[in-house]
C-alpha positions in Angstrom: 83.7 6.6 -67.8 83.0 3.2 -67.6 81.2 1.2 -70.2 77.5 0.9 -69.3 77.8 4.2 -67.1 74.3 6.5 -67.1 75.0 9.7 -65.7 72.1 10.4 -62.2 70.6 13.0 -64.6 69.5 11.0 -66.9 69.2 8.2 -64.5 66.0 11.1 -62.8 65.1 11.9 -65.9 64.4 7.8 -66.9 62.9 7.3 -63.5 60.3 10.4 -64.2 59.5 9.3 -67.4 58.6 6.1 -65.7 56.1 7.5 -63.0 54.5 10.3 -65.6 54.1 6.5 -68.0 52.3 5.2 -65.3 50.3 7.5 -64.4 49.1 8.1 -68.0 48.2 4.3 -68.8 46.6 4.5 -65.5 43.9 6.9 -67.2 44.2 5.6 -70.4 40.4 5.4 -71.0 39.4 8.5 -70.3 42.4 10.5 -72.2 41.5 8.0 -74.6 37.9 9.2 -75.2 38.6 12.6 -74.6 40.8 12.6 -77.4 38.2 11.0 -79.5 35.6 13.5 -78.4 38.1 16.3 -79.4 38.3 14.5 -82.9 34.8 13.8 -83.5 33.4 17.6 -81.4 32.0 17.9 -78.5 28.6 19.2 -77.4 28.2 21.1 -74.1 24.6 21.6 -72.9 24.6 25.2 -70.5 21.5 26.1 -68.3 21.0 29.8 -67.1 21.2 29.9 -63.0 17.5 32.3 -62.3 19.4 33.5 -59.6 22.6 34.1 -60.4 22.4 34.7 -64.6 25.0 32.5 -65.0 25.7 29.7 -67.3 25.8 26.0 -65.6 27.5 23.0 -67.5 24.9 20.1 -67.7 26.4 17.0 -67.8 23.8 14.7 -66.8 20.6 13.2 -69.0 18.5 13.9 -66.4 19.0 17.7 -66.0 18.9 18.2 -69.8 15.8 16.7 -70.2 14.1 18.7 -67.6 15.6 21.9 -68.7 14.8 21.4 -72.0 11.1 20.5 -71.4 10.6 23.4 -68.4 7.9 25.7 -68.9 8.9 28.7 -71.0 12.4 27.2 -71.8 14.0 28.7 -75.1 17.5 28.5 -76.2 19.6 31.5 -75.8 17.4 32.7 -72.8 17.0 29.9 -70.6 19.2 27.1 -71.7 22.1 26.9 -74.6 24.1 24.4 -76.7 27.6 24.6 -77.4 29.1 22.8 -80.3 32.9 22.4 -80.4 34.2 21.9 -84.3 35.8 18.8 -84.5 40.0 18.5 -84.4 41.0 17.3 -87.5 44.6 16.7 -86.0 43.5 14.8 -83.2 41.8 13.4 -85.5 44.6 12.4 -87.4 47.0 11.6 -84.6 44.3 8.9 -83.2 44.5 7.2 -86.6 47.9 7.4 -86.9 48.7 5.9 -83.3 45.4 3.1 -84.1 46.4 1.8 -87.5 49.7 3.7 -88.5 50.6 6.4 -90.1 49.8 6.5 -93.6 52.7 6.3 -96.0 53.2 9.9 -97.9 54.1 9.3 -101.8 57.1 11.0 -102.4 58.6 11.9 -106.2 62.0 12.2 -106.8 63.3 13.3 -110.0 67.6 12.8 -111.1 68.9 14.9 -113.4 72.8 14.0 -114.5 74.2 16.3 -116.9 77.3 14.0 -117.3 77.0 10.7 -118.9 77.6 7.3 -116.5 81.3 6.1 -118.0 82.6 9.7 -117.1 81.5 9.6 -114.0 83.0 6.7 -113.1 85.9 7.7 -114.2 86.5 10.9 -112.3 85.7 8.7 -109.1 88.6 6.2 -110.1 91.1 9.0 -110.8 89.9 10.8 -107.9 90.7 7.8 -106.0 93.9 6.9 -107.5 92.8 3.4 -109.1 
């Protein structure tokens, strides 16, 4: 091959890459603060359809303040909250990706049963000097 030859597999897989990068910093802000809602919990705020008995998402201030004040309303029955626990590793990989990740203290303990001067002198004889 070549020097500076890139086989057209990899030459798709680069161009892929490309396209899927774009497309994600296109919607940065919103993965963005879904990823912080994730690490912080999310709330979800469900109203019970009167005609069908099902749960509707409410996603607008507007509709939760009327269903919460509507005659009669009680949670459980008429309207419910559901609270999502927050990530701790989304957490974790926000901060890391924001300000770094944090450096991990590692201990490393040496133990040589064999003094220094020995040592080196296996390694000379060992390498015929």
């Amino acid at each position: 091959m070549p020097k500076g030859f890139v086989y057209p597999e990899t030459i798709k897989k680069e161009e892929a890459k490309a396209a899927m990068q774009q497309l994600v910093l296109a919607q940065m802000r919103p993965i963005v603060r879904a990823l912080i809602g994730k690490a912080i919990g999310i709330n979800h705020m469900m109203l019970r359809d009167t005609s069908t008995g099902q749960w509707i998402r409410l996603t607008e201030p507007e509709q939760i303040e009327q269903a919460l004040n509507a005659t009669g309303a009680e949670e459980g029955k008429t309207y419910w909250i559901h609270t999502k626990d927050p990530d701790v590793q989304a957490a974790a990989d926000l901060l890391n990706r924001a300000i770094g990740k944090a450096v991990e203290e590692q201990n490393v303990t040496l133990t040589v049963n064999e003094p220094l001067a020995q040592r080196f002198k296996r390694t000379k004889e060992r390498l015929g000097l």
